[in-house]
N, C-alpha and C positions, 0 to 999 in steps of 0.2 A: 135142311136147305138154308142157303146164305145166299142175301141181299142187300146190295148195297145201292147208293144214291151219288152221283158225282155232281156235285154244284158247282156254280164260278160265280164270282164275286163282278164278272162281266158278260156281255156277248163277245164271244172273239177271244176267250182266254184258253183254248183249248180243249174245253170238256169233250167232244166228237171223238176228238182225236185220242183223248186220252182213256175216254170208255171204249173205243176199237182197241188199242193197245192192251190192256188187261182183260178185255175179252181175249183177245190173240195170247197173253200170256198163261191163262187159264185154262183154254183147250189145248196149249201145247202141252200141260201136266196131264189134262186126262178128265179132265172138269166138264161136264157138258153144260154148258154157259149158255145166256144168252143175253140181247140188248131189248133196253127198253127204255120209249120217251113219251111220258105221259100225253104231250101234246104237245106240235112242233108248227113253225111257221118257216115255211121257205118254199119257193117256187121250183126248187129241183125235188123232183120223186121219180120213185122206184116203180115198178111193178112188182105184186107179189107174186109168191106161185100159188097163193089160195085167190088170187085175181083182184085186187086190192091195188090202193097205191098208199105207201109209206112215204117219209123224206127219207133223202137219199144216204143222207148219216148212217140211220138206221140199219140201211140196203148193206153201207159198207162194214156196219158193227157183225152183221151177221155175219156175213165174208168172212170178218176177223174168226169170227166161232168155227166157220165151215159148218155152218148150215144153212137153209134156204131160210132168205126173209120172210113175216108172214105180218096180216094186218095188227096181231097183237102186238104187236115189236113197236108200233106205235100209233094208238087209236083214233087219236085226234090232232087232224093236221091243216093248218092255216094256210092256204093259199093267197096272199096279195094281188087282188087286181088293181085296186087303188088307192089311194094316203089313206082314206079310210073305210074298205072295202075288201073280205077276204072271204074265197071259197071255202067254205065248212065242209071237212073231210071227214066221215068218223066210221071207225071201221073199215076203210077203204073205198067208202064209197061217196061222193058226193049227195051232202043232204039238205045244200041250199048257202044260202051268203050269211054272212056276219057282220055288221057294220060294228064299229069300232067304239060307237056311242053305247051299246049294247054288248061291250065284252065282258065286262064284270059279271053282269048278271045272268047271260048266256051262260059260260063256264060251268061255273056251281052246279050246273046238273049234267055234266060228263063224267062228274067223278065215280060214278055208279058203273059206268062205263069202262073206264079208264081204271079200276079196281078189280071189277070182270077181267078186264085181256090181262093186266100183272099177277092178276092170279091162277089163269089160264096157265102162264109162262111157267110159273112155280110150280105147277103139278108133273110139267115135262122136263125139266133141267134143275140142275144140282143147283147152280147158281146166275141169281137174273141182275145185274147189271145196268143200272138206272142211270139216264142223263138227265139232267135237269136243264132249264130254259132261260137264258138270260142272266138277273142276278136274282138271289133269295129277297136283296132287303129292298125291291121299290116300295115305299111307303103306299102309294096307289093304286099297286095291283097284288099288293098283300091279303087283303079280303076276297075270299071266295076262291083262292090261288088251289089249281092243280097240278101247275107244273113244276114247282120246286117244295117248299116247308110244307104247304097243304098236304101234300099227296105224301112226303115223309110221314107225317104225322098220323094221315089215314091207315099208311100202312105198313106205320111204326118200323121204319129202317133205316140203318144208322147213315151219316152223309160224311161225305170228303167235302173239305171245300178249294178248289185252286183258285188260285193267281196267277196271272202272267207277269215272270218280273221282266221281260225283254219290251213290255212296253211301260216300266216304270211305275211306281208308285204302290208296289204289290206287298209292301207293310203294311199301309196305311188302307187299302181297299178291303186286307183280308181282318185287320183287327177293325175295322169300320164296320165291313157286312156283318160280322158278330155282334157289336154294340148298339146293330138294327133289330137282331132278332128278338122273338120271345127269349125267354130261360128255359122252355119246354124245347125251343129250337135249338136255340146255341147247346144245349144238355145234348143233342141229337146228334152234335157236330163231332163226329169221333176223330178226324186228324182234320188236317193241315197240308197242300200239295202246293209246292211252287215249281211253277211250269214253264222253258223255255231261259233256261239260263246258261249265259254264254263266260266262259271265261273261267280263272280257277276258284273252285270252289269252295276251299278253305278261306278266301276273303270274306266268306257268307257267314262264317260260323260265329262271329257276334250278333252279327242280323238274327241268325234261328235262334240262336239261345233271349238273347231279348224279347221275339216276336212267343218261344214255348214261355216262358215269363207272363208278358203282357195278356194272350190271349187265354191261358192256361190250357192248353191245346199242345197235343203231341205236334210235330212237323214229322209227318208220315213221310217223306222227299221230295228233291232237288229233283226233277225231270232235266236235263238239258235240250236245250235245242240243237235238231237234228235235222239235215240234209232230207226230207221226208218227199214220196211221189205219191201226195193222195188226194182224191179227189176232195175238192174243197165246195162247201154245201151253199155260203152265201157273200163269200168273198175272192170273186173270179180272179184275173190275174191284171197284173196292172194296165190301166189305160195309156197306149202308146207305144209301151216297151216287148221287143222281141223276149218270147219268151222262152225259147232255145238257141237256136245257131242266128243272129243278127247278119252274118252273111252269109245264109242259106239258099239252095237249089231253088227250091218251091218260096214265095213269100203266099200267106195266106193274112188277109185280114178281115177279123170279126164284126160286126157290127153290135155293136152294145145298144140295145132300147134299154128301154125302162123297165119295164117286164119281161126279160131275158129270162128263157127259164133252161134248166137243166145245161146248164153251161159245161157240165163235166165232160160232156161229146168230145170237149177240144183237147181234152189232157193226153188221150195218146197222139195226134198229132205234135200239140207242142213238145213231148217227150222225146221227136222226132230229131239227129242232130241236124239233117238233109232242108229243115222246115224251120220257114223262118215267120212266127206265127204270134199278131198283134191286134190287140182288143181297141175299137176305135168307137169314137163319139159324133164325129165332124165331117164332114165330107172332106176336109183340106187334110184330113189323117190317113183317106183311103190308102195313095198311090206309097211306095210300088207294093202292088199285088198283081199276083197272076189268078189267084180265087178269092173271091171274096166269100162268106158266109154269112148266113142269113141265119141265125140259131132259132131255139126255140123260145115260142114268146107263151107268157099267161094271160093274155088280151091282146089279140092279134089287129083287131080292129083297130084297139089306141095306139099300139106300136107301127101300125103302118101310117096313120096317122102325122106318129111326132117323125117317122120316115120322111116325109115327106117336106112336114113345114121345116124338120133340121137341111131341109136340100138336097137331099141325098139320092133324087130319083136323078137330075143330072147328071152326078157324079158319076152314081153308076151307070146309063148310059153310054158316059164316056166313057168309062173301064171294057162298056161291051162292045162299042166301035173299035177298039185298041186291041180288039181279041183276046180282052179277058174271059175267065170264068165265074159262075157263078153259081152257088149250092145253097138251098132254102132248107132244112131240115125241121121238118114237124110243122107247125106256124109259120115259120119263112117259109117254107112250102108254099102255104096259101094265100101268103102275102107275093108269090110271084105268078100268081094265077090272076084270069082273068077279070072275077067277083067271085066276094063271100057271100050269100045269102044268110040271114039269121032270123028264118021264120020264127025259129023256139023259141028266140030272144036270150040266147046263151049267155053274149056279150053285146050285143048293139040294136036289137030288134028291129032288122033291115036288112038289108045290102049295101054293100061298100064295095066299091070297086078296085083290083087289085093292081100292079104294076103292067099286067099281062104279055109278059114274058115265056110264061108255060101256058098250054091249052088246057086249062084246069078250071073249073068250077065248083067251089067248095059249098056245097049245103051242111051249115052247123045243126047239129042233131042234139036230141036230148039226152039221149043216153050217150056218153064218154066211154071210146074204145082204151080200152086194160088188156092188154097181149104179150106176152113174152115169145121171142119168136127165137125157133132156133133152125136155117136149111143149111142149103147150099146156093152160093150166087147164082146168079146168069152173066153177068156184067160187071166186070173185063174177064171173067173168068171162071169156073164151077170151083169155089174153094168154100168152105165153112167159113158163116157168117151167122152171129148172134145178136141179140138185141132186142128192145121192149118198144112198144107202144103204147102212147098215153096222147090222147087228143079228141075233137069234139070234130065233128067233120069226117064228112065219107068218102071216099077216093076208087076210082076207077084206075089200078093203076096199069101199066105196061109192064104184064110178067118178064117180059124176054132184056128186061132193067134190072132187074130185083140185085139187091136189095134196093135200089133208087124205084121211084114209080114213076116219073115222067123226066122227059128231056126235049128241048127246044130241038127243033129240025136243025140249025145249024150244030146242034153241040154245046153250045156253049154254057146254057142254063141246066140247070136239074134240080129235083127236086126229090125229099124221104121223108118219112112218116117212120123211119127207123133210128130209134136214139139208140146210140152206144156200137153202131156198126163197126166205128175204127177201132175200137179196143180188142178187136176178132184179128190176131197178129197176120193170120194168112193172107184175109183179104185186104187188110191196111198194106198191106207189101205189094199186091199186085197193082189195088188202088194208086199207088204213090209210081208203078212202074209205066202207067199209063198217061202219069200226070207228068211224067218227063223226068222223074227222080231214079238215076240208078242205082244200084245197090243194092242191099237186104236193109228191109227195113228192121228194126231195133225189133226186140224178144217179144213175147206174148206181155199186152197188158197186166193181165190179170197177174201175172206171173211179178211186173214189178211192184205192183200195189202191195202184193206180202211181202216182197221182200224188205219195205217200208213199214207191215206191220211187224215184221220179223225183227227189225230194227229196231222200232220204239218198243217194241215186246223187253228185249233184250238189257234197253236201258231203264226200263221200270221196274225188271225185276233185279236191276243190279240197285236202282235207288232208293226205290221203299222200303222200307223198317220192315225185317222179316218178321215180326213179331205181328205186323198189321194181315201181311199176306198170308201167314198160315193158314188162318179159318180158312180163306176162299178155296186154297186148295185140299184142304183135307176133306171139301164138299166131295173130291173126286174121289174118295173110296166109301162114299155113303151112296152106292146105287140100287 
């Protein structure tokens, strides 16, 4: 069995992306592969099918494998409710909060843990596929670290390290982070991966021989950047700008809080060319929309909240005088209901009163619904529709909606407790028929996301040093 570690020299330099990719290129030889991130922080997660919640990386590395995600794919996972406040996930299940003054010292005893599921992995697949968190060399979260050198070191496997050169400076980050590490570490460091380069590639080749020089480090390859459709874990799409057809049928605009969470719901919409679809801050960013969204929030209470003092119940208002629409999915849900009670004290230990738009009363509960849901709609139509639940709050909903659970008497409001409905190509087509868009809507989701891993698959295995990727796949005839 082979095991490897993919580190980054940053957040945001690609490692997600780039451990889905070689997972994708591993099970295309025959490899049974699979991903794994010792501990993750991000407000978008997955539902397992052992019933669990992962981040949503993870949800998609598995994908890359074709196999079902499971809690060990990643044991510990940080949820932010605020600057210094995060939900402590381990094993899929919620075991209480984190404060931030107290993460050093907390960590250290998940390693036990987080060794347990990576070793779990290794008993069932050829080869497990590690991401690492941020960067290897912060100076002040190097002690007690399990999510990058720590956890190599635990369980002694060797690491890639990338760089992003398309946001510059990816000499200087990747012989830097090694100049950070131990000598046990950097010894650990078996290549070199520069990630997201545009342009011809022979102008590089003093760069690499200088940087295999300087760092004494193979340059395992040159990734380029690629046109990619994949869901992105913590950096949504830009604030403002249309994110497919700018003069589209439908305009839809999102609303961004602060604790937005699972934001990926929007990507087969904006995938949409008919859909003209913008992430907004302000109330003066609303118009023109014909829907606006309400996404999912990780602290419902503070996001309706800063809803409020940002101005925005006016706005919307006037968007619903004007015969707009309006869709809350998961926390926007409950944030367009009447009140949230929060006897358990999940998030506010109270009531808080909601927009009440929808005839909805949400009591926050202690235990946290984990569903993966697979029928058939009712509304607009009996077509297969999929999708997961993850949320704190119990719902009385109206079958004869499904997948939606409630809707304002006029029409115009709705609301779901169903993340990932539009990614189901049937019912996104009928959806979009009813919202006034003609046409066929664009191919099954799921179907473009591979063909994006298919794509970076493609370019990885044309750019890494075949001398690097042997081992992983000659794991596929050791079964």
């Amino acid at each position: 069995m082979k095991s490897l570690m993919i580190q980054g020299t940053a957040s945001g330099v690609g490692k997600s992306v780039l451990v889905a990719g070689l997972c994708r290129l591993l099970a295309r030889h025959g490899v049974r592969v699979a991903p794994f991130k010792p501990q993750n922080m991000s407000n978008n997660a997955a539902v397992t099918v052992d019933g669990g919640e992962i981040g949503r990386a993870q949800a998609l590395q598995a994908f890359a494998c074709g196999i079902q995600p499971t809690v060990d794919m990643n044991p510990v996972l940080l949820k932010p409710e605020a600057d210094c406040t995060s939900q402590l996930v381990v094993l899929g299940k919620v075991v209480g909060k984190l404060e931030s003054a107290r993460f050093r010292e907390e960590r250290e005893k998940w390693l036990t843990t987080v060794l347990a599921s990576f070793n779990r992995l290794r008993e069932v697949y050829d080869v497990v596929v590690v991401e690492g968190a941020g960067s290897p060399a912060e100076p002040n979260l190097r002690a007690g670290d399990i999510a990058n050198m720590g956890f190599a070191e635990a369980a002694d496997i060797p690491v890639w390290l990338v760089g992003d050169i398309d946001c510059g400076g990816v000499f200087a980050s990747l012989t830097g982070t090694l100049d950070i590490l131990s000598d046990s570490e950097c010894n650990r460091v078996e290549a070199l991966l520069i990630n997201r380069f545009r342009g011809y590639l022979a102008l590089l080749d003093d760069g690499l021989t200088w940087l295999e020089q300087r760092s004494c480090k193979k340059v395992a390859g040159v990734i380029p950047w690629l046109p990619l459709e994949l869901p992105e874990e913590d950096a949504p799409y830009r604030l403002g700008q249309a994110t497919a057809n700018p003069e589209g049928q439908l305009h839809i605009a999102v609303i961004t809080y602060p604790r937005m969470s699972n934001f990926d719901d929007l990507d087969p919409l904006a995938a949409e060319h008919p859909v003209s679809l913008r992430l907004v801050d302000r109330p003066d960013q609303l118009q023109p929309a014909d829907l606006v969204i309400l996404p999912g929030s990780k602290h419902v209470a503070a996001d309706l909240e800063w809803l409020r003092h940002r101005g925005f119940v006016a706005a919307l208002q006037k968007h619903l005088r004007y015969g707009g629409q309006l869709l809350g999915i998961c926390g926007g849900m409950q944030m367009l209901g009447k009140e949230i009670i929060d006897e358990a004290g999940v998030e506010c230990s109270g009531s808080v009163a909601g927009l009440g738009w929808l005839d909805i009363t949400t009591h926050m509960q202690q235990e946290k619904t984990l569903k993966l849901v697979e029928a058939m709609a009712r509304w607009p139509q009996a077509v297969p529709v999929s999708g997961y639940e993850i949320h704190y709050g119990d719902d009385n909903p109206d079958e004869r909606l499904f997948p939606f659970s409630h809707c304002s008497d006029d029409g115009q409001v709705w609301g779901t407790y169903l993340h990932g409905l539009f990614s189901s190509g049937a019912f996104r087509r009928v959806w979009l028929t009813e919202m006034g868009i003609s046409g066929d809507a664009s191919g099954d989701h799921e179907r473009r996301v591979m063909e994006s891993l298919d794509l970076l698959a493609d370019a990885m295995e044309q750019a890494i040093d075949p001398a690097l990727l042997e081992p992983l796949l000659r794991s596929a005839t050791c079964q």
